[in-house]
C-alpha positions in Angstrom: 23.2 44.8 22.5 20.8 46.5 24.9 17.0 47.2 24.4 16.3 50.4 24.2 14.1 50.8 27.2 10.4 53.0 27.3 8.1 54.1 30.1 4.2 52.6 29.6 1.9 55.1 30.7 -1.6 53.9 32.5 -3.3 54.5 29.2 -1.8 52.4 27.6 -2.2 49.5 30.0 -5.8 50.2 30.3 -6.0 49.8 26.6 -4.0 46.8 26.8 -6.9 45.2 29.1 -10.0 46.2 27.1 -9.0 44.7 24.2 -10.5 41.5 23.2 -7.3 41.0 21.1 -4.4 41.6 23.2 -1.6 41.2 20.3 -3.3 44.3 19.0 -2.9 46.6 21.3 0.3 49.3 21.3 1.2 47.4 24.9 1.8 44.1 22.9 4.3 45.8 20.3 6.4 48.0 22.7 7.0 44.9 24.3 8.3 42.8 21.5 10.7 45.6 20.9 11.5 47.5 24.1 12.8 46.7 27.9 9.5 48.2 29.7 9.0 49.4 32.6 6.1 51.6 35.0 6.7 54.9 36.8 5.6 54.6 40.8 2.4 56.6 39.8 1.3 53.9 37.3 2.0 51.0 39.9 -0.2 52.8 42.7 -2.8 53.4 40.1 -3.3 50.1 39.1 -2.6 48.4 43.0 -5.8 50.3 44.2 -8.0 50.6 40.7 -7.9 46.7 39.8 -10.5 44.5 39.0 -11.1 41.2 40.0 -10.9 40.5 36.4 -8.4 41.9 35.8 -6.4 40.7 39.2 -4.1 38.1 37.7 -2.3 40.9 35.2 -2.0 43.4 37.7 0.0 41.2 40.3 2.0 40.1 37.2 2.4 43.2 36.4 3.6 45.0 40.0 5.9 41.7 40.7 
């Protein structure tokens, strides 16, 4: 059977990184649950408003 699939907005991966506990953020559950994917707004947003912190995720994230 096919995941259902669901579009994660920027806010949510924002929230996703500021969270000291990532398997509490709403991020975490979609993906348990749901094929997800980004629109081509959120991939520029986060290929020119990343962090060295957060650098790692991001390339994950855009690959």
């Amino acid at each position: 059977m096919d995941r259902k699939k669901v579009l994660i907005d920027t806010s949510l991966l924002i929230d996703h990184l500021r969270k000291e506990k990532k398997d509490k953020s709403e991020l975490f559950s979609l993906v348990q649950n749901y094929e997800c994917t980004i629109s081509a707004i959120t991939h520029f947003e986060f290929a020119v408003g990343t962090t060295t912190k957060n650098r790692e995720f991001v390339n994950k994230l855009l690959s």
